[in-house]
N, C-alpha and C positions, 0 to 999 in steps of 0.2 A: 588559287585554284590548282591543283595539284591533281592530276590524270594518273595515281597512283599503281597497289600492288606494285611494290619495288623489287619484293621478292619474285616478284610471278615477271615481271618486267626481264630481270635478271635472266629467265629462264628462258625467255622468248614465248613466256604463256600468256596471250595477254587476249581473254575474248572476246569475238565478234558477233556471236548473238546470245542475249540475253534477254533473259523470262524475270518476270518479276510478278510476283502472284499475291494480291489483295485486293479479298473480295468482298469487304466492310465490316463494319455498316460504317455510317457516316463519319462518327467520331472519332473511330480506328482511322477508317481512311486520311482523313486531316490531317491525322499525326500523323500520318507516312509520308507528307509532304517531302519534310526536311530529307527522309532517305532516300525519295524519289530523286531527290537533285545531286544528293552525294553522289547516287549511281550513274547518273548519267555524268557528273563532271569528272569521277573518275573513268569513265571509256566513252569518252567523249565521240569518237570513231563508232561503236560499236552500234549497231541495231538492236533496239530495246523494243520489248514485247510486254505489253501488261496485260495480265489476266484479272479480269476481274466482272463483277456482276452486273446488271443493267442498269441501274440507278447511279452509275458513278459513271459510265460509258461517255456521256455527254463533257463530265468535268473533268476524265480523264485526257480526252481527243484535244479538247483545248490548250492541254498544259503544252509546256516547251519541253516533257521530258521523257518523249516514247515516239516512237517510229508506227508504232503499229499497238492497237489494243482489242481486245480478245475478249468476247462476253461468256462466261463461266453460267452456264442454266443450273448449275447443282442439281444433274440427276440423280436419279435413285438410282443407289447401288445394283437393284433389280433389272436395272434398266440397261442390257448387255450393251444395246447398238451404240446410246448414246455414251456411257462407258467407254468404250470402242476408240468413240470420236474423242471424247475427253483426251485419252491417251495418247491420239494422236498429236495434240496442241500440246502436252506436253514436255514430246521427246523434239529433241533434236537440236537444242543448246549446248552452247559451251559453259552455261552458267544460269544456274536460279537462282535467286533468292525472295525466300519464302517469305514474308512477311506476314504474314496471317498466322503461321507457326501453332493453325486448330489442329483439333484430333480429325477434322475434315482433309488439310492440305499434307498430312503425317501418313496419310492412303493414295493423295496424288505421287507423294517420292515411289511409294511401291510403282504406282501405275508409270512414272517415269524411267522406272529401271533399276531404281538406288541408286543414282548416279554420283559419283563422287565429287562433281562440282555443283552440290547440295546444298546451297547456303540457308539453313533452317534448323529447328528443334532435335530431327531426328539425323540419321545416320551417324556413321564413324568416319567422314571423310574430315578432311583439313581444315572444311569450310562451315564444321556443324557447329551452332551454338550451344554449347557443352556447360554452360553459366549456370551450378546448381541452384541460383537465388534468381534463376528468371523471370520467376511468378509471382515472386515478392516486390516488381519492380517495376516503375510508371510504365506506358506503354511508351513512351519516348526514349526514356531511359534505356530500355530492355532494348530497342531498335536499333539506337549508337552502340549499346555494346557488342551489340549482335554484328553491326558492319564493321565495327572496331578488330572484333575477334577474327573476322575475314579480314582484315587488311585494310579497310575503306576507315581510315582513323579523323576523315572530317566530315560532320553531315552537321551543315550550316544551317542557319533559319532559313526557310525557302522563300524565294525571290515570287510575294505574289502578284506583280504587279498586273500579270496579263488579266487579273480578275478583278481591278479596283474600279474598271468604268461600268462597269455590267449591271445591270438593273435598272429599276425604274432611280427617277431624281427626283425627291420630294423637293419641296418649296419653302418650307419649315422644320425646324430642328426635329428632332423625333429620337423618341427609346423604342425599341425592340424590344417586344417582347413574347416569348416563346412558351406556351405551356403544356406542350405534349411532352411526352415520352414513351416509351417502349409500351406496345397495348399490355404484353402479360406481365408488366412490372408498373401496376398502380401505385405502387409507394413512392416511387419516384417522383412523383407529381405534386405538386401543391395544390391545394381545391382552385379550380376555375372562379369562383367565388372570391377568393383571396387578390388573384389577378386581376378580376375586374375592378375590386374596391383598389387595389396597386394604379390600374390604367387611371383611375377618376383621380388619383392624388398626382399623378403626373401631369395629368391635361390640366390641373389646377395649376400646375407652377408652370405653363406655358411650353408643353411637348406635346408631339404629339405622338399618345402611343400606336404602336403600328404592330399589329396580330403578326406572327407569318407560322409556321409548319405546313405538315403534310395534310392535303385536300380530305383527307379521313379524318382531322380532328376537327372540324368545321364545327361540331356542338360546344365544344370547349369556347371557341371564338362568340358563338352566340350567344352564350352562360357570361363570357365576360361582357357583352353587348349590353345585356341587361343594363350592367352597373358602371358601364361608361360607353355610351352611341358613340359617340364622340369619336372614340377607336378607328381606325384605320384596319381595316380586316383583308389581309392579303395571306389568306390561308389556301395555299394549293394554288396562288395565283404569280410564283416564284421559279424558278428551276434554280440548280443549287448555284452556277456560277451567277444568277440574279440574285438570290441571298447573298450571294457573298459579299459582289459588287453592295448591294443593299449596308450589310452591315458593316462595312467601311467605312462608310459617310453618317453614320448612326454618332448619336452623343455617348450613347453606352444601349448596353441591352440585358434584358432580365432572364432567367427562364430555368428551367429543371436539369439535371444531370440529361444531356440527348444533344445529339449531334451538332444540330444547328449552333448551339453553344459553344462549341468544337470551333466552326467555319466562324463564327464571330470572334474569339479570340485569335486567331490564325490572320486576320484580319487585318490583327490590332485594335478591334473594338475593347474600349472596356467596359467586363462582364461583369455580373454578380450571379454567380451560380449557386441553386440551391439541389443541395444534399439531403439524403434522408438516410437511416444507418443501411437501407437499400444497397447502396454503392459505396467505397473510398476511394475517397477524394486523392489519396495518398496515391493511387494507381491509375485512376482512369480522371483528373480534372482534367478540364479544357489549361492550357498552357499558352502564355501570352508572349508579348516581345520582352518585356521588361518587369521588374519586383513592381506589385500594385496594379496592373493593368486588367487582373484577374481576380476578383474576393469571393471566396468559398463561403456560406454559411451553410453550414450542419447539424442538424438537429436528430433527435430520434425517428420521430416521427412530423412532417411536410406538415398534417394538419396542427400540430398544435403551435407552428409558426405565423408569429403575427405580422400586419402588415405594415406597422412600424418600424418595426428592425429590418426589414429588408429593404423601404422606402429611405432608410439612414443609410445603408449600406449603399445605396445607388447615387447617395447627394453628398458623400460622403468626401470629394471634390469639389463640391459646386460651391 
């Protein structure tokens, strides 16, 4: 563990409060795990501030690696007062780093000041990520080199342990499994239909499958009801460090390119994520502890994958 910036050490620059700004969605945030802990072990002293939006507030507070965290409402531009306020939360560091690095947080550096201790996409200070192949590159990837290029040259697997006891404790083995994602991106999905006949071939070899997402997809859980009761439907009856804890203790778990699938690999569940030519896998998969803990299947299109190949892909250990 190395409390780095050797150059900045050397200088007698070394800062005492620091913003750290991401504001999701889910799957982003997960993978900001590993940098959330490099930041705090390299200024181990320092008071750290996270910004970020209400859905993550709860599993932000818990971690061990923020002093203080900050709900980001993403006001409308129009909207002077809260503007105002914004800018207020985000002056008075001796250090940012941007992590979310949108064309949204490239309008906070303005509202900041342009501050030279800018660790993000945009400005010309020491600390901007200037990496012309940033966008070609996993979201993990892009975040070590981005702390790398600041100075911060180790960002470890993150220590989750504060999250492994959290949730309910089932009684019998069980797969996860997840069939939401993004409402304005149906391709992403696999038909509901597909996952219920998937939940009935599970519960056949003795699991038990167990629904979870967010309380809005509750028809998807129905749809999979149909084609196996049997199911375990904890949809909207989780919060994310309950998922988390959940999929820990999971045999493995199923589900579409979305978040949840993020927080189960991060875990150490092993996943089988399914792709549609929607998303690449090459840039945004869920990323596990180890080679194999993680199997992508991709196809053009969710529906014309069947329920075979992905029921081999889950036993594919067993």
């Amino acid at each position: 563990m190395k409390p780095l910036m050797h150059s900045e050490k050397a200088q007698g620059i070394i800062p005492q409060r620091i913003l750290v700004i991401r504001l999701g969605a889910l799957g982003d945030f997960v993978q900001s795990f590993g940098p959330f802990q490099a930041i705090r072990q390299a200024f181990p002293a320092a008071h750290i501030t996270l910004l970020t939006t209400a859905p993550f507030v709860e599993l932000a507070k818990l971690s061990p690696w923020f002093d203080e965290v900050l709900t980001d409402t993403r006001p409308r531009w129009t909207d002077v007062p809260q503007i105002l306020a914004l800018r207020k939360m985000l002056r008075g560091y001796d250090r940012v780093y941007d992590l979310q690095t949108s064309a949204r947080t490239a309008r906070y550096f303005v509202l900041a000041g342009r501050p030279v201790s800018w660790c993000g996409h945009v400005g010309e200070g020491h600390l901007a990520h200037l990496n012309p192949w940033r966008d070609e590159m996993h979201t993990r990837a892009r975040q070590r080199d981005q702390l790398s290029m600041a100075g911060i040259k180790d960002v470890p697997l993150p220590d989750i342990s504060w999250l492994r006891d959290k949730g309910p404790k089932l009684d019998e083995p069980y797969v996860l499994i997840v069939p939401g994602a993004a409402v304005h991106r149906p391709a992403k999905r696999w038909p509901a239909r597909r996952y219920g006949e998937l939940a009935a071939e599970i519960f056949r070899r003795g699991l038990q499958p167990v629904l979870v997402g967010h309380e809005t997809e509750q028809p998807l859980a129905q749809d999979i009801l149909k084609y196996c009761p049997e199911a375990l439907n904890l949809m909207g009856k989780t919060t994310l460090p309950e998922l988390a804890g959940l999929a820990a203790r999971a045999q493995c778990a199923v589900g579409n390119d979305t978040g949840p699938m993020h927080l189960a690999a991060v875990m150490g569940c092993r996943c089988v994520v399914l792709f549609s030519a929607d998303s690449n896998p090459a840039l945004t998969a869920p990323l596990g502890w180890q080679a194999g803990q993680v199997r992508v299947l991709r196809v053009r299109d969710l529906a014309l994958l069947c329920v075979q190949r992905v029921a081999a892909a889950l036993w594919w250990r067993h």
